[in-house]
C-alpha positions in Angstrom: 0.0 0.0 0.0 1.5 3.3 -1.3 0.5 6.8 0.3 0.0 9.7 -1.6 -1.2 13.6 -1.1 -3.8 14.4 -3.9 -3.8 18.2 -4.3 -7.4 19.2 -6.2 -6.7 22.8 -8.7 -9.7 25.3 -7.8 -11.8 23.6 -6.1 -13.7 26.0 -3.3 -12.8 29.3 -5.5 -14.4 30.3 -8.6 -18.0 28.3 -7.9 -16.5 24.8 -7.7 -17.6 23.7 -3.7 -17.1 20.6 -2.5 -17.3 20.2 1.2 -14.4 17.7 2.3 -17.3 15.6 4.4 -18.8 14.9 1.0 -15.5 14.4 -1.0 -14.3 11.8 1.7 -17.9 10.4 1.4 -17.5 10.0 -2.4 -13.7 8.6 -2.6 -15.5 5.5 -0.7 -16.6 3.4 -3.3 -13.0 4.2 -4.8 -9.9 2.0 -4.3 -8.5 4.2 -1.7 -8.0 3.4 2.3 -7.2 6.5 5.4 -8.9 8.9 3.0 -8.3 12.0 5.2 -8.8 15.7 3.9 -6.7 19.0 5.0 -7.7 22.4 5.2 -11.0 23.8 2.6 -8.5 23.8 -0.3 -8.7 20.6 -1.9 -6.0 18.9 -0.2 -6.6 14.8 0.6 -4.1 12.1 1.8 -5.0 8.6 1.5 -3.2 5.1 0.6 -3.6 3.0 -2.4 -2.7 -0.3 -4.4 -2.3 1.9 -7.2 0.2 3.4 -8.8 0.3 7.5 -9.1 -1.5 7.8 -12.5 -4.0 5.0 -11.6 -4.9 7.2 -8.3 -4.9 10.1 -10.3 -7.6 8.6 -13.0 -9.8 7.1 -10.3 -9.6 10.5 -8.0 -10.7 12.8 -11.4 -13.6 10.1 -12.5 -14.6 10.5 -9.1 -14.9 14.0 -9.0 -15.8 14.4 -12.0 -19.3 11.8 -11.8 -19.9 13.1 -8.2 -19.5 16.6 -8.3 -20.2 17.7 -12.0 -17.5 19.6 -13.1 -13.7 19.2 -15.0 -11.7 17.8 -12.3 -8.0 17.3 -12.3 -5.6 16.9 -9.4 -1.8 16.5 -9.0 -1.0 13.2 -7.3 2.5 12.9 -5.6 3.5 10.4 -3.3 4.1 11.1 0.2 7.9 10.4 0.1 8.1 12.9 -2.2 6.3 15.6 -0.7 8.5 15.5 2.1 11.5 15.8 -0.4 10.1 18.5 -1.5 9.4 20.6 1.2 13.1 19.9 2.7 14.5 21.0 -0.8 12.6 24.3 -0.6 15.6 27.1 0.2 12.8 29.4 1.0 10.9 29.9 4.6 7.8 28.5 5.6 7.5 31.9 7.7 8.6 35.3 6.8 6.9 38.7 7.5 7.8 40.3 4.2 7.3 36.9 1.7 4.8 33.6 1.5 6.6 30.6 0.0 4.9 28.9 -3.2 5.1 25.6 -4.4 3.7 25.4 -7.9 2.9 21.2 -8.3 2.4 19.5 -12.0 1.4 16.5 -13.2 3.0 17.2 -16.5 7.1 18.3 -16.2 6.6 19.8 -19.8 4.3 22.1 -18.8 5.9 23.1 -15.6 9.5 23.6 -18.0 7.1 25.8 -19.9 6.2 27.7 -16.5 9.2 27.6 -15.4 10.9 29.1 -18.2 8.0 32.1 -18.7 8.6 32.7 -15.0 11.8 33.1 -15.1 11.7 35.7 -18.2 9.5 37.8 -15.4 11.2 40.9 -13.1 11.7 40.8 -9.5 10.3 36.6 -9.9 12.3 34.2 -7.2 11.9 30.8 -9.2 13.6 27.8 -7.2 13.0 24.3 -9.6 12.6 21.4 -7.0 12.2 18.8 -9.3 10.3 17.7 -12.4 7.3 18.3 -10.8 7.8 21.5 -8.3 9.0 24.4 -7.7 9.0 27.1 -5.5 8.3 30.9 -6.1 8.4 33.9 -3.4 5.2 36.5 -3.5 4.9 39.2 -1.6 3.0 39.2 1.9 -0.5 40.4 1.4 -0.1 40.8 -2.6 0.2 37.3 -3.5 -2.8 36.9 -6.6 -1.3 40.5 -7.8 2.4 39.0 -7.7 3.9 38.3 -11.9 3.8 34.6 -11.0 0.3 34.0 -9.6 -1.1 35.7 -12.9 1.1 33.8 -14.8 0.7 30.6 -13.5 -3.3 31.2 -13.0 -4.0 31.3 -17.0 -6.2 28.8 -18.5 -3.4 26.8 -20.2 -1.7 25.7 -17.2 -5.3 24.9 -15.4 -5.3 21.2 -16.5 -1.9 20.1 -15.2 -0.6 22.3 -12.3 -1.6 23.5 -8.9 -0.6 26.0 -6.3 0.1 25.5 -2.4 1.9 27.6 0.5 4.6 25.9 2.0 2.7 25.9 5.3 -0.1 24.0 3.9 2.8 21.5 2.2 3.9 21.1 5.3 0.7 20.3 6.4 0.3 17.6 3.9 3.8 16.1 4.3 2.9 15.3 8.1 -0.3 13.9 7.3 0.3 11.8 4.7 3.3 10.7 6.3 1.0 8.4 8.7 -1.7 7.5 6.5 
């Protein structure tokens, strides 16, 4: 049995709710086990058979017959979300900054982002990995920040997603003991 963090893109922000009680109620006729969700922001642990893309498949279809909309999710497994989060140079913490990691489940497209972001002024790009990096924004002017509206258009909905460092914290623990 494998555990893995399933990180949901926009789910409980632009009319896409789902309350967590009735996600976790829906993943049970799934091939998941220790289904347990974090925070309001689309952010589930749970332990499976399958491999990444077969939890990835089964997670969308699931959302995507019991909630009625376009789902898609970036699956990682737990092991690597704690990689991650140690390989981040940047604070969890800071009074002037909030960390970013920026998650795909397709390393071309996060290259492409990458790049782009990088051709941006004043943009603190770290690459973690194939499937992460991490980006610095501004306390209190994060969805204004160069990044955020660059990584927030339409062609990058499909295969990446967006969490603070606190909250990937938050997931490395928990999934960590699933």
């Amino acid at each position: 049995m494998n555990s893995y963090a399933v990180f949901l893109r926009g789910v409980n922000v632009g009319g896409i709710n789902i309350k967590m009680a009735e996600l976790k109620e829906a993943l049970k006729a799934r091939p998941f086990s220790g289904v347990k969700t974090l925070l309001a922001s689309g952010n589930v642990v749970l332990a499976s058979e399958l491999p990444p893309a077969g939890v990835k498949a089964e997670f969308e279809a699931c959302l995507r017959e019991a909630f009625g909309y376009d789902a898609w999710v970036v699956v990682l497994d737990a092991g690597r979300v704690a990689e991650l989060v140690a390989a981040c140079p940047y604070p969890a913490d800071d009074a002037s900054t909030h960390t970013y990691l920026t998650i795909a489940s397709d390393p071309e497209v996060l290259t492409e982002l990458h790049h782009a972001g990088t051709a941006l002024d004043g943009v603190d790009l770290t690459r973690l990995g194939p499937e992460a990096m991490a980006w610095l924004a501004p306390a209190g002017g994060t969805l204004d920040s160069p990044f955020s509206k660059l990584s927030s258009k339409p062609k990058y909905k499909a295969t990446t997603t967006t969490r603070n460092l606190r909250t990937m914290i938050k997931v490395r623990d928990a999934a960590m003991v699933v």
